[in-house]
C-alpha positions in Angstrom: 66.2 -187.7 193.5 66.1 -186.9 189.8 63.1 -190.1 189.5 61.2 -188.7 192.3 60.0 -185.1 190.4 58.9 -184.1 187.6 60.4 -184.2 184.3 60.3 -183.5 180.7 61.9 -183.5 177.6 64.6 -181.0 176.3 64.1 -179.8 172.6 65.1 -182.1 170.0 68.5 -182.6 169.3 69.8 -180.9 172.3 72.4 -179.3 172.7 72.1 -177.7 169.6 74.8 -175.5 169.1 78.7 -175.6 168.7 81.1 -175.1 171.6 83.3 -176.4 173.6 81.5 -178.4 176.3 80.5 -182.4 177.0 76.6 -183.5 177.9 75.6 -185.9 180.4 71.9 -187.1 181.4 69.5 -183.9 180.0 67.3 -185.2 182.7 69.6 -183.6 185.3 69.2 -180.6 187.1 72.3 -179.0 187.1 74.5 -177.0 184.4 78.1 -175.9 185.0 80.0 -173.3 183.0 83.9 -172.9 183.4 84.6 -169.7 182.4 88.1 -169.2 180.7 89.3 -172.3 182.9 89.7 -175.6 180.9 88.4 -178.0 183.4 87.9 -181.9 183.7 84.0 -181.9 182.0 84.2 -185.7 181.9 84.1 -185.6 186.1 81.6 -183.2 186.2 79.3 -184.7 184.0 80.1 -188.2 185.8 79.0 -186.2 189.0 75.7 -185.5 187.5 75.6 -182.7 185.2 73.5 -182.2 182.4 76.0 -179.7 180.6 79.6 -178.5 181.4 82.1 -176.4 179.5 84.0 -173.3 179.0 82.6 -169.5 177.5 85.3 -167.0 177.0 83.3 -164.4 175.7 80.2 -161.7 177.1 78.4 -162.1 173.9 77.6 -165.1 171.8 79.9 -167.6 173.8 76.6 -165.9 177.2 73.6 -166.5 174.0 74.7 -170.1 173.9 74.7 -170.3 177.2 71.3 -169.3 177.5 70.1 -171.0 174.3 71.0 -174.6 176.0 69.8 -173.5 179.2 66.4 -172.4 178.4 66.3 -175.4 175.5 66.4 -178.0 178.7 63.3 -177.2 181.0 65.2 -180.0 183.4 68.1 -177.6 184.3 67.2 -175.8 187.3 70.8 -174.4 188.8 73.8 -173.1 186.8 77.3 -173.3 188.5 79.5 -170.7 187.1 83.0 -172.0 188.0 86.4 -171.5 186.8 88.9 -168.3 186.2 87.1 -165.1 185.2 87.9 -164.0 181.5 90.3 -161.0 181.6 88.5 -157.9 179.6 85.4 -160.0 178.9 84.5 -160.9 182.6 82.2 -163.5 181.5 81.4 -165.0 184.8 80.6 -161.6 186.3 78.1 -160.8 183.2 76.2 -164.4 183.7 75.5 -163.6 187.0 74.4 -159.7 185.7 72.1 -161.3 183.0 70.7 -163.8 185.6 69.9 -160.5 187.7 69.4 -157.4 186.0 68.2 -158.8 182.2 69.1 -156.5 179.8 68.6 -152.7 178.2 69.0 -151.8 174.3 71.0 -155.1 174.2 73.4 -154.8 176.7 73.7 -156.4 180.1 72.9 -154.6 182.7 75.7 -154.5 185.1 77.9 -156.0 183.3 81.7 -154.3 183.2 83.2 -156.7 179.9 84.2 -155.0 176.9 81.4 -156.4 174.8 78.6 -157.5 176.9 75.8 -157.4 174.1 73.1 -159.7 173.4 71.9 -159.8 170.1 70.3 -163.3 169.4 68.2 -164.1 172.5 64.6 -162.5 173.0 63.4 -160.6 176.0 61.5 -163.3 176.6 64.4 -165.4 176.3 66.3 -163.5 178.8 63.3 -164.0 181.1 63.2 -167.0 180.8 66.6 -168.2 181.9 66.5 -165.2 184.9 63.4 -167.6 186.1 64.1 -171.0 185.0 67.5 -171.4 186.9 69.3 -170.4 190.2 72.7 -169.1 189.8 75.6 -170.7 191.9 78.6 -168.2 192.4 82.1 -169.9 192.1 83.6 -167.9 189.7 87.7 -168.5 190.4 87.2 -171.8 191.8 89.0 -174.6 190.0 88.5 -177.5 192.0 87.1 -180.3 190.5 86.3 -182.0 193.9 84.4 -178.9 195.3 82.5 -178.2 192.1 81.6 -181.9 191.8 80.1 -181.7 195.4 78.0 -178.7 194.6 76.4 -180.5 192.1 75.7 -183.4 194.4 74.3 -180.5 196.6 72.1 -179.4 193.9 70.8 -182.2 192.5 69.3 -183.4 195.8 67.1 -180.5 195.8 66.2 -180.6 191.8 62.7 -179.2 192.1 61.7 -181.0 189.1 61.7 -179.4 185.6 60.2 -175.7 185.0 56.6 -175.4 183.9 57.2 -174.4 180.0 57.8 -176.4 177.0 61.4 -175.9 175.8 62.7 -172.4 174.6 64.6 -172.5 171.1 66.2 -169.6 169.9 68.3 -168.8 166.5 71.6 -168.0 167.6 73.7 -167.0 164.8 77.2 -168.3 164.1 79.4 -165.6 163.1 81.6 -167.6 160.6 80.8 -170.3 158.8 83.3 -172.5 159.8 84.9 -171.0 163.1 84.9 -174.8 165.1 84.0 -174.9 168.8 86.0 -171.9 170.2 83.4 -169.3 170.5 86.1 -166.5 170.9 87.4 -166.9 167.3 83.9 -166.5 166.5 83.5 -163.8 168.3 86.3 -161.6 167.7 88.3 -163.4 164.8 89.3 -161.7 161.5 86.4 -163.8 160.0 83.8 -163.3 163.1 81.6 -160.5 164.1 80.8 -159.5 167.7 76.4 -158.7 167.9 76.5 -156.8 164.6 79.8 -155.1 165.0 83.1 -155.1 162.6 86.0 -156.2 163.9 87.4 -152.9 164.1 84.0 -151.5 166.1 84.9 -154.5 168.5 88.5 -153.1 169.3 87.4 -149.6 169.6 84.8 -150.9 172.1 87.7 -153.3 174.2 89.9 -150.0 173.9 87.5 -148.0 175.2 87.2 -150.3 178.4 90.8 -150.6 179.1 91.3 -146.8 178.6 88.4 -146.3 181.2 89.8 -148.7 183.6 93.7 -147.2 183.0 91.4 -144.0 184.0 90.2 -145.4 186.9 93.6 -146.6 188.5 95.1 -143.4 187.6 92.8 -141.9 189.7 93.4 -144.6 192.4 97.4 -143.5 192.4 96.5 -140.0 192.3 94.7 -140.3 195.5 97.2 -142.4 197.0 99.8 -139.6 196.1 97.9 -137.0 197.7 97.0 -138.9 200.8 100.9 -139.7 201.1 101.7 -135.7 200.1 99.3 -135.0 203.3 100.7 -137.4 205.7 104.5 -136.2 205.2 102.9 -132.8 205.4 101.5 -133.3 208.9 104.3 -135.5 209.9 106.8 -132.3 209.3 104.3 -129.5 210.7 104.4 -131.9 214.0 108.0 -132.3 214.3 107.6 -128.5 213.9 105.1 -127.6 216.7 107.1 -130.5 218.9 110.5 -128.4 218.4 108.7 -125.0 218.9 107.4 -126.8 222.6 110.0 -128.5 223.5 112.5 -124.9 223.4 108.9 -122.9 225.2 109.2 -125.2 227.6 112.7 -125.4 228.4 112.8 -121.1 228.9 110.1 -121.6 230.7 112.5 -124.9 232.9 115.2 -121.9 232.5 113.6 -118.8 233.9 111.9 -120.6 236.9 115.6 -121.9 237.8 117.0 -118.6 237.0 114.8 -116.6 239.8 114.4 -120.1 242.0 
């Protein structure tokens, strides 16, 4: 399929950036990111993707995403695959960037601890909300099933999008943090979009405080609900016993003057 469209070059020296991922053909239509799941990327590259590897993180690990997305006019569908990131959710705030763009920086949508975008322009972010489709298979870690939606998507590759390659500057947070974009992100070396280490933490806190909140709330209700059944439960039993004694005076008197 991929010599029957159009196609076009990505920027020079593509992929650019550091991480932790393996590149096939950049002719091909399809992109795969694994989430927090360490996956076969040899197999999926062999079953025709441009780009596959893991991003643990809401923030830079989503801007270098983007960046070698948007870089590639050729890649047309993203498959977000793999185990979600616990407290960064970073398959849930792809598919919120790919949707809602963003608002003073931040992903709308998005329910990670840090979902800021610092590095990418607005016209970045447009760009990759147009450029690609998203494919929703967050939690699945199947190499077989991922490898066959590629297949699936690269027989409809619709050819490359209708711009010239998109480079942006995304900073590297430390100097020499190696491919793991977490350690960058939220090591003692590494900043987080502009924020300390310690800003980051109160952020994540913040999160997990909100969502202890939120299940508090959820046994609360549960409590009361259970509190209200036994309640009823005992007022029946009550308004049963209170019956069943009206109705046998009632049994008593009619035998009584029978």
């Amino acid at each position: 399929m991929a010599d029957k469209v159009n196609k076009t070059n990505a920027a020079a020296g593509w992929p650019m950036l550091k991480g932790e991922y393996k590149t096939g053909n950049p002719d091909a239509c399809v992109a795969v990111v694994t989430c927090g799941s360490h996956l076969d990327d040899d197999a999926l590259i062999e079953a025709g993707a441009a780009i596959s590897g893991s991003c643990k993180t809401e923030n830079l690990g989503i801007e270098k995403l983007v960046s070698h997305i948007i870089s590639n006019p050729n890649i047309r569908f993203l498959i977000i695959s793999g185990a979600e990131v616990k407290g960064h959710i970073t398959g849930e705030a792809i598919i919120m960037l790919h949707q809602n763009g963003i608002e003073k920086n931040r992903i709308v949508g998005a329910k990670g601890a840090i979902p800021y975008i610092e590095n990418l322009s607005e016209d970045a972010v447009k760009r990759f909300m147009e450029q690609i489709e998203c494919i929703d298979m967050i939690n699945v870690e199947d190499i077989d099933e991922i490898a066959e939606k590629i297949k699936e998507c690269a027989a409809k590759d619709p050819g490359a999008f209708p711009a010239d390659p998109l480079v942006q500057n995304v900073k590297e947070k430390a100097a020499d943090s190696g491919d793991d974009d977490s350690e960058e992100e939220g090591g003692p070396k590494g900043t987080a979009f502009g924020a300390s280490v310690e800003e980051i933490s109160s952020l994540t806190m913040i999160t997990r405080l909100k969502s202890v909140d939120r299940k508090m709330a959820e046994i609360g209700d549960y409590h009361k609900f259970q509190a209200g059944f036994q309640a009823g439960k005992a007022e029946g039993f009550v308004i049963g016993f209170v019956l069943v004694i009206v109705l046998a005076a009632i049994v008593g008197m009619i035998v009584a003057f029978g």
